[in-house]
N, C-alpha and C positions, 0 to 999 in steps of 0.2 A: 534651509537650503532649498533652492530651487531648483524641479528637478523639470530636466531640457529633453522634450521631446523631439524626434530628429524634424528636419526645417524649422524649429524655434528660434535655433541661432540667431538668424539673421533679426528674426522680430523683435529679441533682448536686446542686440545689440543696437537696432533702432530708436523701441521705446524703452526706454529704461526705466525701473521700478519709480513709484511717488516718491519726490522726495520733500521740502520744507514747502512752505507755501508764499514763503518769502523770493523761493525760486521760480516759483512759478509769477505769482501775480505782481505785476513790474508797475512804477509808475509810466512808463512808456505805454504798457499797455495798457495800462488804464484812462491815461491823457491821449492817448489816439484817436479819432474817429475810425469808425469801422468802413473798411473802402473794398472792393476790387483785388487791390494790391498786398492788403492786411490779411484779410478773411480766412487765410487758411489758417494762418498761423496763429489768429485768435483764436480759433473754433479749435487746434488743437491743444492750445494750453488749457481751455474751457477742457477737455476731457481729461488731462493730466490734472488739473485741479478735483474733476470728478473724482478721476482715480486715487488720487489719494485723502478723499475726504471719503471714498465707499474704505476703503484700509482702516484708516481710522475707526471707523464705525464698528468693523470687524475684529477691529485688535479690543476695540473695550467690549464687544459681545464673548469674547471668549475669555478673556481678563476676569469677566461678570462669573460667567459660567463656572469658571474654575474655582474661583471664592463660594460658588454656591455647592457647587461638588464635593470642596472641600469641607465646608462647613457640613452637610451634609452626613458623609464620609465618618465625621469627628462623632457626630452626634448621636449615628447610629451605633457606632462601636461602643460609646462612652454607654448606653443603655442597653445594650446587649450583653454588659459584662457582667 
């Protein structure tokens, strides 16, 4: 759960968490030239893509961690008994 500190409202409601990358990256925006007209709205999916490729990154570093804690955790008890 995400927890909302007060004025965040409105930024969730705005940006909303990473989701698939299929939603993000469009043959439209791919096939487009970058213009004037486009620009913002490339450069913001360019950070929603960011955003949820740094998530990514984060959910398998903790993923990592927790198999090694575990494993850990196992091994020490297993020889301490």
């Amino acid at each position: 759960m995400i927890s909302v500190e007060s004025g965040e409202e409105g930024l969730l409601k705005k940006y909303q968490p990473p989701r698939s990358i299929d939603a993000i990256i469009t043959y439209d925006m791919l096939s487009s030239p970058l213009s004037r007209e486009n620009y913002v709205h490339k450069m913001h999916k360019l950070i929603e893509l960011e955003d949820l490729k740094r998530s990514q990154i984060i959910s398998r570093c903790v993923y990592s961690l927790s198999i090694q804690l575990g494993y850990f955790h196992h091994y020490y008890y297993q020889s301490s008994s």
